[in-house]
N, C-alpha and C positions, 0 to 999 in steps of 0.2 A: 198220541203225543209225539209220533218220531222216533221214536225209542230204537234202538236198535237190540230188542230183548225177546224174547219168547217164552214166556209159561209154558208148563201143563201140570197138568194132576195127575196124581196117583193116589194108590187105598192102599189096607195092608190086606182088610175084608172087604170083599167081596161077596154079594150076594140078595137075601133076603129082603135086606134094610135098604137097596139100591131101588132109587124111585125110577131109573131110565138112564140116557145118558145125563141127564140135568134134573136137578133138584125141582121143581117147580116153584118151587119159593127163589131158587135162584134166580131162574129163568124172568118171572115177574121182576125182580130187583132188576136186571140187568134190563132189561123193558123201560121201566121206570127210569131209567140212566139216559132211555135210548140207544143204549149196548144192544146192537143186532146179533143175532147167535146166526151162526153161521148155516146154509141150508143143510151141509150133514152133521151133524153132530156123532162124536164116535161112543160109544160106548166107554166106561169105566175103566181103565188099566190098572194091572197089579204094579207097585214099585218094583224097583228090580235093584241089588247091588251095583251095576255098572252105571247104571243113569245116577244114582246116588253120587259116586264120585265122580262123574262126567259132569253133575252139573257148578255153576256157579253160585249157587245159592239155594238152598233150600230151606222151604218153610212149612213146619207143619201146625194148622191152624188154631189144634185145641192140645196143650202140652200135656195134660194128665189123662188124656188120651192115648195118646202117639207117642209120648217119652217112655213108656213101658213098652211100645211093640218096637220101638227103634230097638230099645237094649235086648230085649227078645230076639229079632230078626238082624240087626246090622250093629252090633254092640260097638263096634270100633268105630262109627259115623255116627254116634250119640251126638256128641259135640260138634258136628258142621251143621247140624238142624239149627233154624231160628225158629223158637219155641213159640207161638201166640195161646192166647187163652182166653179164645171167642168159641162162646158152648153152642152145641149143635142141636137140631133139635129136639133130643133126648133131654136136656134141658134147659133151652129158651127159646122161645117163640121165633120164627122169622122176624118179628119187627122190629125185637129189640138185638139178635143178636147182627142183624143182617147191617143196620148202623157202625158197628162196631169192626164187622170185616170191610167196610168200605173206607174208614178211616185208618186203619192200617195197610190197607193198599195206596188210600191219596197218600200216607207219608212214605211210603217204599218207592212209590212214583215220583215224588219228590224228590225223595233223594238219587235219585240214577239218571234225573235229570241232568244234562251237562253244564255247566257254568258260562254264565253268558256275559258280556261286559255291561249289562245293567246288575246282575245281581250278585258280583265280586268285589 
């Protein structure tokens, strides 16, 4: 889109439950987009305190997940989090939750979009 923006991820665990660096149900989703994944892909990063408050926005995707290790781990950055509450697959399927994070991305994308003189 132009965007002048950058993601990345981060976990709080690490480990067992890690399929590689990409979800494989991700991986398909973004496929299905037509989203080429890059040829290296990096492995999983732990979040860190400093990137927390360095970044401009943060989102964590399932909130009765993440809102107890935020207050566990970063209790004073509880409230910079934007909370979603797209289950993972412990429980929902790829199909139905994988809709759900892609609609909360088209409307995040949407709005960081810059204003243009057709749509003012």
């Amino acid at each position: 889109l132009g965007l002048p923006h950058r993601a990345e991820s981060r976990g709080f665990r690490l480990g067992a439950n890690n399929f590689g660096p990409i979800s494989p149900h991700a991986a398909a989703g973004l496929q299905q987009l037509g989203i080429a994944l890059p040829s290296a892909v990096r492995f999983p990063a732990v979040v860190v305190e400093d990137e927390l408050r360095g970044a401009a926005r943060v989102i964590a995707v399932k909130e009765t997940e993440h809102r107890p290790l935020m207050q566990q781990h970063f209790p004073a950055l509880v409230e910079q989090v934007e909370y979603w509450q797209i289950d993972d697959i412990d429980c929902a399927e790829p199909a139905e939750a994988l809709p759900h994070l892609q609609a909360k991305l088209d409307a995040l994308l949407a709005g960081l979009r810059p204003a243009t003189p057709d749509s003012a």
